[in-house]
C-alpha positions in Angstrom: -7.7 -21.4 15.1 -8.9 -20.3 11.5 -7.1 -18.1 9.0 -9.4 -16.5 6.3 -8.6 -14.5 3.0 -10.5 -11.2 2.5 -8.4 -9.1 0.3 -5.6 -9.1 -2.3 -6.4 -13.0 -3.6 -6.6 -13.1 -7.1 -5.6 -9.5 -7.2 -2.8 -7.1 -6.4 -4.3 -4.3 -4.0 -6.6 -4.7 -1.0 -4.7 -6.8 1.2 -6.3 -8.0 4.2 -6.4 -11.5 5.9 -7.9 -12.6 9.1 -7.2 -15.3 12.1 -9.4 -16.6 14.7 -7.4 -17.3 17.6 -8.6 -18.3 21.1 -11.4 -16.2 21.3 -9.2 -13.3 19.6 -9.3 -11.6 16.4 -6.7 -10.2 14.0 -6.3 -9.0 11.0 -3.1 -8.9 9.0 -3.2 -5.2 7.4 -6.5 -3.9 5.6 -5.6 -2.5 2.6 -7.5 -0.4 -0.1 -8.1 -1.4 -3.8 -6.4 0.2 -6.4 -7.4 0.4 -10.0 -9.6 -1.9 -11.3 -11.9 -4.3 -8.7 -11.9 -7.9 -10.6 -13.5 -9.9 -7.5 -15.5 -8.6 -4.8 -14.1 -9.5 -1.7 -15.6 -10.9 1.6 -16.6 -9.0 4.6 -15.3 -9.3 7.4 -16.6 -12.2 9.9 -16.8 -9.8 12.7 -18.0 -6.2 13.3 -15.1 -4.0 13.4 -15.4 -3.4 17.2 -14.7 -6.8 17.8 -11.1 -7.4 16.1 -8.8 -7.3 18.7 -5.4 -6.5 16.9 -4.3 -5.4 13.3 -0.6 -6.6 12.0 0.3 -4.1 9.6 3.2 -5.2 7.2 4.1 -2.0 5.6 2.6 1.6 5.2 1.6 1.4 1.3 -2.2 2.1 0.7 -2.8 -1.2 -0.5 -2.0 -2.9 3.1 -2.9 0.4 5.1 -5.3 2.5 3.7 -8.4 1.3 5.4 -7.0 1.4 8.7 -9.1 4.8 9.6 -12.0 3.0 7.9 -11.6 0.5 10.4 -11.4 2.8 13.0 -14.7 4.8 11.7 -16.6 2.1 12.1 -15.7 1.3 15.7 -12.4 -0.5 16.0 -10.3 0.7 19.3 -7.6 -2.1 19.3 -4.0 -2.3 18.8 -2.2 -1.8 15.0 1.2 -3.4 15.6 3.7 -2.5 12.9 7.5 -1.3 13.0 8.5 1.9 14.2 9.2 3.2 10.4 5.9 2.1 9.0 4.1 3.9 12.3 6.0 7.1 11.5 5.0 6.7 7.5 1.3 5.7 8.5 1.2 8.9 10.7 1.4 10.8 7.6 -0.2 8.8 4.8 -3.0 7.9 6.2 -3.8 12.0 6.9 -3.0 12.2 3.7 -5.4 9.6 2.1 -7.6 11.1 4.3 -7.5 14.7 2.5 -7.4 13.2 -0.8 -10.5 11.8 -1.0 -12.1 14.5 1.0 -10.9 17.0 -1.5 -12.4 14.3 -4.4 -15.5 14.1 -2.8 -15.9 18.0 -2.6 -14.6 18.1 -6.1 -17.3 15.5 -6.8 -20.2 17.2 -4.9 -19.6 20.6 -6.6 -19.7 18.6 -9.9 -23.0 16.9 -8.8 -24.5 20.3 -8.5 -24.0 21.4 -11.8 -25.4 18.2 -13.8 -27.6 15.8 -12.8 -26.2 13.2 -14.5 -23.4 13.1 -11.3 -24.0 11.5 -8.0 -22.7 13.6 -5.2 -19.8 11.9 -3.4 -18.6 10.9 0.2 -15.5 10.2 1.5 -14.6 6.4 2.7 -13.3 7.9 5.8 -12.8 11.6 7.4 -9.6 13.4 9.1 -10.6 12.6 12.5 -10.6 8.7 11.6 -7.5 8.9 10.4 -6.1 10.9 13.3 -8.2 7.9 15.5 -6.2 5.3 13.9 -3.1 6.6 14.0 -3.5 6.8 18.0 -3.7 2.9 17.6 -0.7 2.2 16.1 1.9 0.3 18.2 5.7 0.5 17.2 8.1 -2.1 17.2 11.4 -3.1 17.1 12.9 -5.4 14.2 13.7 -8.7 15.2 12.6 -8.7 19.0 9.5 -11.0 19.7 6.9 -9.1 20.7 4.1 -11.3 23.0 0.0 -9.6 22.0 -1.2 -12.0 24.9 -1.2 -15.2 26.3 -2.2 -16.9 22.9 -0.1 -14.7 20.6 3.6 -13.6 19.6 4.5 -11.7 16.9 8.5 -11.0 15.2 8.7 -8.4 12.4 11.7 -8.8 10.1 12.6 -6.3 7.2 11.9 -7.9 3.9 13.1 -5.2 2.0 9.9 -3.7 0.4 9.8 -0.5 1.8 11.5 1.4 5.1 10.0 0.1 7.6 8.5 -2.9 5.7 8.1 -6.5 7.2 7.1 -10.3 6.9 5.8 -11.1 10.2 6.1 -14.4 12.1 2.7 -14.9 14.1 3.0 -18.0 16.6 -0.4 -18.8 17.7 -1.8 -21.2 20.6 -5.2 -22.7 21.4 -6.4 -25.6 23.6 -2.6 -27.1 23.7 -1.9 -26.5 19.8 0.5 -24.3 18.5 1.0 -23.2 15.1 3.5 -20.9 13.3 2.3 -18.9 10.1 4.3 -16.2 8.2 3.1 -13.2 6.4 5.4 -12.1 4.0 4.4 -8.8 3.2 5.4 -7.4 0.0 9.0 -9.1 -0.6 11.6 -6.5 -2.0 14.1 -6.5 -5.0 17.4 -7.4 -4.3 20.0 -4.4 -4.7 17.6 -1.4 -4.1 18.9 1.7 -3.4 18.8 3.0 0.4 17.1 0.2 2.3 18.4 -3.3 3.0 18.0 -6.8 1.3 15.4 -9.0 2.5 15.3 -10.6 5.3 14.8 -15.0 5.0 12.7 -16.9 7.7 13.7 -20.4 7.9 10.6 -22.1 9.9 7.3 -21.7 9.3 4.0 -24.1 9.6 2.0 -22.0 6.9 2.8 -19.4 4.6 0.8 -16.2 3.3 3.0 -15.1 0.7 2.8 -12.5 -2.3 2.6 -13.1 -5.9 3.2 -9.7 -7.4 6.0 -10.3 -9.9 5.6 -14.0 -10.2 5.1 -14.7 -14.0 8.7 -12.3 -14.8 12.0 -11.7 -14.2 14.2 -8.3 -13.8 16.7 -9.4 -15.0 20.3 -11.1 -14.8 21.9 -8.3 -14.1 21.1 -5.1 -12.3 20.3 -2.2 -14.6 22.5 1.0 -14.7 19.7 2.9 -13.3 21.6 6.5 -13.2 23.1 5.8 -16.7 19.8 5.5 -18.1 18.0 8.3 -16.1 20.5 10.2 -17.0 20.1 9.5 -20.8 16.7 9.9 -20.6 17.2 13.2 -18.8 19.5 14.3 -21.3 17.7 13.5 -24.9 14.4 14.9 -23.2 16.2 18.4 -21.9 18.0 19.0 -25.6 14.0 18.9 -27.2 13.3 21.5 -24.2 10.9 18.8 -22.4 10.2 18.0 -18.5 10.7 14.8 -17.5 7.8 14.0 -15.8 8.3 11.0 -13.1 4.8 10.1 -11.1 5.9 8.5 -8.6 4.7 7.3 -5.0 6.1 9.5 -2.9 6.8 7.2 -0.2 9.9 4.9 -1.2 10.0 5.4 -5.3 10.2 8.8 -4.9 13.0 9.1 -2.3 15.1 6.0 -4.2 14.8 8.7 -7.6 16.7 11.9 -5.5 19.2 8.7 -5.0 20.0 8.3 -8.5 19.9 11.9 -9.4 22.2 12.9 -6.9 24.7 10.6 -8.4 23.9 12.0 -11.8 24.2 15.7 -10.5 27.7 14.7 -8.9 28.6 12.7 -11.7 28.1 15.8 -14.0 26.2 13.6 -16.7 23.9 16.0 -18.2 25.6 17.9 -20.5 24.5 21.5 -20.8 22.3 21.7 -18.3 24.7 21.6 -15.4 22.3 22.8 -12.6 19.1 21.7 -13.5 16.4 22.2 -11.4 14.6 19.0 -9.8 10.7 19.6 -7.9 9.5 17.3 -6.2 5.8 18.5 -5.9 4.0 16.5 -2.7 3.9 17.6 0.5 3.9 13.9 1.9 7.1 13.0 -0.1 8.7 16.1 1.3 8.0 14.5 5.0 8.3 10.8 4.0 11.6 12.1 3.1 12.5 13.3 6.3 10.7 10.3 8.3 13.6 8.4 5.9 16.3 10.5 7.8 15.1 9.8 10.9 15.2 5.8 9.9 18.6 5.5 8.2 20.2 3.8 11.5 17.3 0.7 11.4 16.8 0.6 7.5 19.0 2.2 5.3 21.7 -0.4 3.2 25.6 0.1 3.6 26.0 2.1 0.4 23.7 4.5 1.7 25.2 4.5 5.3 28.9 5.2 4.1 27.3 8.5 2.5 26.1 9.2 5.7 28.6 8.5 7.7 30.9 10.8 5.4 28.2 13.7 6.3 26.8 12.9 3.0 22.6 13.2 2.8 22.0 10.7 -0.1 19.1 12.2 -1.1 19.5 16.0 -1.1 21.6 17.6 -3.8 21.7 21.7 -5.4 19.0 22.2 -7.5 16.4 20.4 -5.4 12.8 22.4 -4.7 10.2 21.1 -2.2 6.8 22.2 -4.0 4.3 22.5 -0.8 1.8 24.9 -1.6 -0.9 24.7 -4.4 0.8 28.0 -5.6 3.9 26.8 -5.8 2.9 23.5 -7.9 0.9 26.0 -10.2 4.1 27.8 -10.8 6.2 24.6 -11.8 4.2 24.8 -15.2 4.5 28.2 -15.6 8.8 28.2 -16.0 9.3 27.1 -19.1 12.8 26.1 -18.0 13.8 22.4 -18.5 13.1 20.7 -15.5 12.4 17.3 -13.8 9.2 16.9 -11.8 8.8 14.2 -9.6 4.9 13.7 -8.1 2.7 11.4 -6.8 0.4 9.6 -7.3 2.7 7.1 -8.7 -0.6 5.1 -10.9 -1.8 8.9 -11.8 -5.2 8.3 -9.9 -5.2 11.4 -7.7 -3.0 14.5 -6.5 -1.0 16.8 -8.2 0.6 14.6 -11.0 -2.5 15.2 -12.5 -2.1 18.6 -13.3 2.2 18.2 -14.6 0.9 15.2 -17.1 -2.3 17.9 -18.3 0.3 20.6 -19.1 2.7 17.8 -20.6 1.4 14.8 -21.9 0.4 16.8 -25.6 4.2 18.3 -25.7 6.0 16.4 -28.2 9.5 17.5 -26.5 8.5 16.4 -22.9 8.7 12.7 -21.1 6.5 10.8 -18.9 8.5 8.6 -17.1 6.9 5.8 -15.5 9.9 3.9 -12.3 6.5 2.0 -10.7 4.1 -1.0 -11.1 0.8 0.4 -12.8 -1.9 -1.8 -11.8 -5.0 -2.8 -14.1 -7.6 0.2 -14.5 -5.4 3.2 -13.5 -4.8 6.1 -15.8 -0.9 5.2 -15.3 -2.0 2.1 -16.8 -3.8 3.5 -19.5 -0.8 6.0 -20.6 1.8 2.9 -20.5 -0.6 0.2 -22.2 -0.3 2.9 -25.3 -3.6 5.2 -24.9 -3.6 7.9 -27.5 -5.6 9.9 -25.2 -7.0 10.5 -22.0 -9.5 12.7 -19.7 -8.3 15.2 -17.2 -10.5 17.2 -15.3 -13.3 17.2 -18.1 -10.6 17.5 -21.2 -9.7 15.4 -23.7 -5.4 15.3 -23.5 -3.7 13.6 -26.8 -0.5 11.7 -25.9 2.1 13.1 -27.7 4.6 13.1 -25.1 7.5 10.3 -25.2 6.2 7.5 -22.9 9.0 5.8 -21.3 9.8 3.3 -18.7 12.8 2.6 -16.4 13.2 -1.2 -17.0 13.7 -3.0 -14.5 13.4 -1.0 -11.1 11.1 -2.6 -8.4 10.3 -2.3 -5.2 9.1 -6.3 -5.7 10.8 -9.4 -6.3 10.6 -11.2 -9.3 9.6 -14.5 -9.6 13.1 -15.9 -9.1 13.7 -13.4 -6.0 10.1 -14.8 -4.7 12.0 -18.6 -5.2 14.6 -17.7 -3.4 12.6 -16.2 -0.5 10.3 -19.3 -0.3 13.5 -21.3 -1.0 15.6 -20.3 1.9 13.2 -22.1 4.5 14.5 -25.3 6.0 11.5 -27.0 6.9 8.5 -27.4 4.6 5.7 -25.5 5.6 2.5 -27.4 5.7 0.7 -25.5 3.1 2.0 -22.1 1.1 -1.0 -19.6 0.2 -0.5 -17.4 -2.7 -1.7 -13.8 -3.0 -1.4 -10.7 -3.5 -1.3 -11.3 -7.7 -3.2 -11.1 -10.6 -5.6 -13.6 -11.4 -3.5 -15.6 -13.8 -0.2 -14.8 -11.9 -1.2 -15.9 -8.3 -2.4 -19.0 -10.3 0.2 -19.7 -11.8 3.0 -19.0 -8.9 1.2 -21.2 -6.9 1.3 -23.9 -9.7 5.3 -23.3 -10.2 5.5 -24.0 -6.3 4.4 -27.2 -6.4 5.9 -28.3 -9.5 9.1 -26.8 -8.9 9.5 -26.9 -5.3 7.5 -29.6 -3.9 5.5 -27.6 -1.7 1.8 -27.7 -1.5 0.3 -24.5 -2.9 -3.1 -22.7 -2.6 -4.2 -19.4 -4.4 -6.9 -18.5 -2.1 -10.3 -16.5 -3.6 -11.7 -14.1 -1.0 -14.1 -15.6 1.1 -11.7 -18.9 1.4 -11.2 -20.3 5.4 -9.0 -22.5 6.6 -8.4 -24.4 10.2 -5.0 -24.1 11.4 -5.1 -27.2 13.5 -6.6 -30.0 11.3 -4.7 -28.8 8.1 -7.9 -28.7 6.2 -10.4 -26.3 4.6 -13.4 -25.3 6.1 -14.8 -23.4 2.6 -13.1 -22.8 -0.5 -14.7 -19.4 -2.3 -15.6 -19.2 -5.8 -14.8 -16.2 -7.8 -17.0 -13.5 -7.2 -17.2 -11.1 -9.9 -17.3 -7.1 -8.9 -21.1 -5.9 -9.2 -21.9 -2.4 -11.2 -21.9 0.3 -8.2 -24.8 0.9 -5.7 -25.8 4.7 -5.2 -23.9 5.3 -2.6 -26.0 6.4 0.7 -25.9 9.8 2.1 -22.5 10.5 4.5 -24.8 11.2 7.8 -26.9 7.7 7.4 -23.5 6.5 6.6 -22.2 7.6 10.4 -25.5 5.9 11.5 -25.0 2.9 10.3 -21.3 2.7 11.6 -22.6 3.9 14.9 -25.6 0.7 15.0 -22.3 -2.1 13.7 -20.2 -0.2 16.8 -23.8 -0.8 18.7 -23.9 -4.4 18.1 -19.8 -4.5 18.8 -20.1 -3.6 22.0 -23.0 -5.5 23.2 -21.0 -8.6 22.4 -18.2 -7.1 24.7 -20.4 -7.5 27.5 -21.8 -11.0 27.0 -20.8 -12.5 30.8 -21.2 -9.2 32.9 -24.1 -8.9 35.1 -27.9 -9.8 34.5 -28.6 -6.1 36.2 -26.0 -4.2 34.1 -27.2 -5.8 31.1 -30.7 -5.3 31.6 -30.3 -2.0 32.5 -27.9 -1.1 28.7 -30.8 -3.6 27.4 -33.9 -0.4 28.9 -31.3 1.9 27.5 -31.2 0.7 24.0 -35.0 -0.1 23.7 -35.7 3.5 24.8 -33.8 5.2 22.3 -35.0 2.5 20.0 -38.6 3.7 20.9 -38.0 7.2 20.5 -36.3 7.0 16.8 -38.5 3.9 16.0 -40.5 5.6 12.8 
């Protein structure tokens, strides 16, 4: 029974952990990095054919954005996450699909036209997406859900996200059982729309995030729609946009929240039907997959609107920007306006283009309501950049650069306490992740100092045995190596095919000597044709 860290230790994005369980294997989400790569992270120990399940805690990138990748390179198990985050996966995995397909066109046609650019290929295709999607397994809050003889699961909303989860995993080999928790990404207290988090009491080991651990939000919650509001206002009287990037799954939906207050509220003087665009087409349907989740995940607040025939998050004055013409034509109304798009760290999509045609207007805002992580142009733009590239330009910052203090789809470090706090037994050993460098170390220091609980921040490559308590290899940090040319997409396929190959040939240790000599002819004869 071994758990091992692969991604998101030491670091924010790339979550991805792994446990060895009675001849099974899992993973615990497979994220994708974000921003800037500090540590290069471990492979995993098995070819992708052979994990058995995936536990996905929520839908973000960062936990499911390799999924198809997965998939691509010959995964055909089970992906077990709640019924929200399977209806938000189906969706943003297409999605991160087409992005980087359209990059790596983008790319290529580049590539063509200097030599100095390496064509590009995209991590995964469509049809992988579409592949892993069929995988996914939906399940119910709160009901334990038995994998197989050795394995139960539980999901409980922690309040990241809808459909977000920590995830008890009770595991059993040779007579031993242990108990580990996954806490996902643990929300703020007091969002708007979805619920609180959700406190597990027992626990032998812990796997817990770090994001926010080294700050607070704050004593008191923040008058989010007074301040939007003020922001809106000021910006709208120099004859700005407000410019929001924002993710379009959760941030995005929580903003049409506080400007439907504002819009009912009448708080924007002179401007008393402003027009609001959210420009992505997969926050338009996140939006609607929010509808159909209000009954499992939405908070009271939010439920008394609806139960008064009240949609929380539609108001007069909203547009849904789907086409590429109709985000084109956003810049082209002079009109004050507030633009909400995604991506919310301004690596990719359409948010691109609104900061281009506002970032040098001195009247216009770009507000930033999400965590920017290390490398990202959103980054860049907050940290004070006086200018930055956008597709081959040069853009000066002369935009007002703001910030909505405070708002958080994480808990701080005291809301991480009080999470860790709240169980009644000690767990044997809590691992910290999912933070910066100095941030994960740190946590993990204030847990044992603080709470008396044994604390581990975990560098990729780290393994650990379940039953005797004890490491089997603590990693050294591993420092991200400048690029390799990337190989060509169709050797690419080949060599996914050759690890799905060597997958399935494991699958079939213990069948017949004649069926296995007879897939042995079969492999040395294509072998012996291709064999150059």
């Amino acid at each position: 029974m071994k758990l091992m860290f692969i991604g998101a230790d030491h670091e924010v994005t790339g979550s991805c952990h792994y446990i060895e369980c009675a001849g099974k294997h899992l993973l615990v989400d497979y994220g994708m990095e974000q921003g800037t790569n500090v540590y290069e992270n471990s492979e995993l120990p098995v070819e992708p054919p052979l994990i058995d399940y995936v536990l996905l805690t929520h839908a973000h990138v960062d936990h499911s954005g390799l999924l198809p990748l997965l998939y691509a390179r010959g995964f055909r198990g089970k992906i077990y996450a709640t019924e929200a985050s399977c209806d938000l996966c189906s969706i943003m995995l297409r999605d991160c699909a087409h992005i980087q397909m359209a990059e790596a066109e983008w790319q290529s046609r580049k590539a063509k036209r200097s030599a100095s650019v390496q064509a590009a290929e995209p991590l995964y295709k469509m049809e992988d997406a579409d592949g892993a999607i069929k995988c996914l397994v939906p399940c119910p809050y709160k009901k334990e859900i038995r994998v197989d003889e050795n394995i139960t699961i539980r999901f409980f909303d922690v309040g990241h996200l809808l459909g977000s989860a920590s995830i008890e995993v009770w595991l059993k080999e040779d007579g031993q059982e242990r108990k580990i928790v996954f806490s996902g990404d643990i929300g703020n207290k007091n969002q708007p729309l979805i619920k609180d988090p959700h406190y597990t009491e027992e626990a032998d080991y812990v796997v817990m995030e770090s994001t926010y651990g080294d700050r607070l939000h704050g004593t008191e919650r923040p008058d989010y729609v007074a301040e939007l509001a003020e922001i809106i206002q000021t910006t709208f009287n120099r004859g700005g946009n407000v410019v929001i990037p924002s993710f379009a799954v959760g941030r995005t939906q929580e903003m049409l929240y506080f400007i439907r207050q504002i819009k009912e509220k009448k708080l924007i003087q002179g401007f008393p039907d402003f027009p609001v665009y959210v420009d992505s087409p997969l926050a338009v349907e996140a939006t609607g997959i929010f509808h159909k989740n209000e009954e499992d995940c939405f908070d009271e607040e939010a439920m008394e609107l609806v139960r008064k025939g009240i949609n929380p998050i539609t108001f007069p004055g909203l547009n849904l920007s789907i086409t590429s013409d109709e985000s084109k034509a956003i810049n082209f109304d002079m009109t004050p306006k507030v633009i909400l798009s995604a991506s919310g760290m301004c690596e990719a999509g359409r948010i691109r283009h609104h900061l281009k045609h506002n970032l040098w207007r001195p009247e216009s805002t770009i507000l930033f309501v999400g965590y920017q992580a290390v490398g990202t142009l959103g980054r860049a733009i907050i940290d004070g950049a006086k200018e930055v590239r956008l597709f081959g330009e040069t853009i000066e910052i002369r935009a007002d650069i703001c910030k909505l203090a405070g708002i958080s789809g994480h808990a701080d470090r005291n809301g991480l306490l009080e999470w860790i706090g709240a169980f009644k037994s000690r767990p044997k050993m809590v691992f910290v992740v999912h933070g910066e460098d100095s941030v994960a170390e740190g946590f993990a220091q204030t847990l044992i100092d603080e709470c008396d609980l044994d604390a581990y921040a975990p560098y990729s490559g780290t393994r650990y045995d379940l039953i005797s308590g004890t490491f089997d290899y603590e990693a050294s940090p591993v420092r991200v190596a400048p690029k390799k040319k990337p190989v060509s997409d169709v050797f690419a396929r080949l060599l996914a095919a050759g690890q799905r190959l060597m997958g399935v040939i494991k699958k079939n240790e213990g069948v017949s000597n004649k069926d296995l000599a007879k897939f042995a002819d079969q492999i040395n004869s294509l072998s012996d044709k291709w064999d150059r």
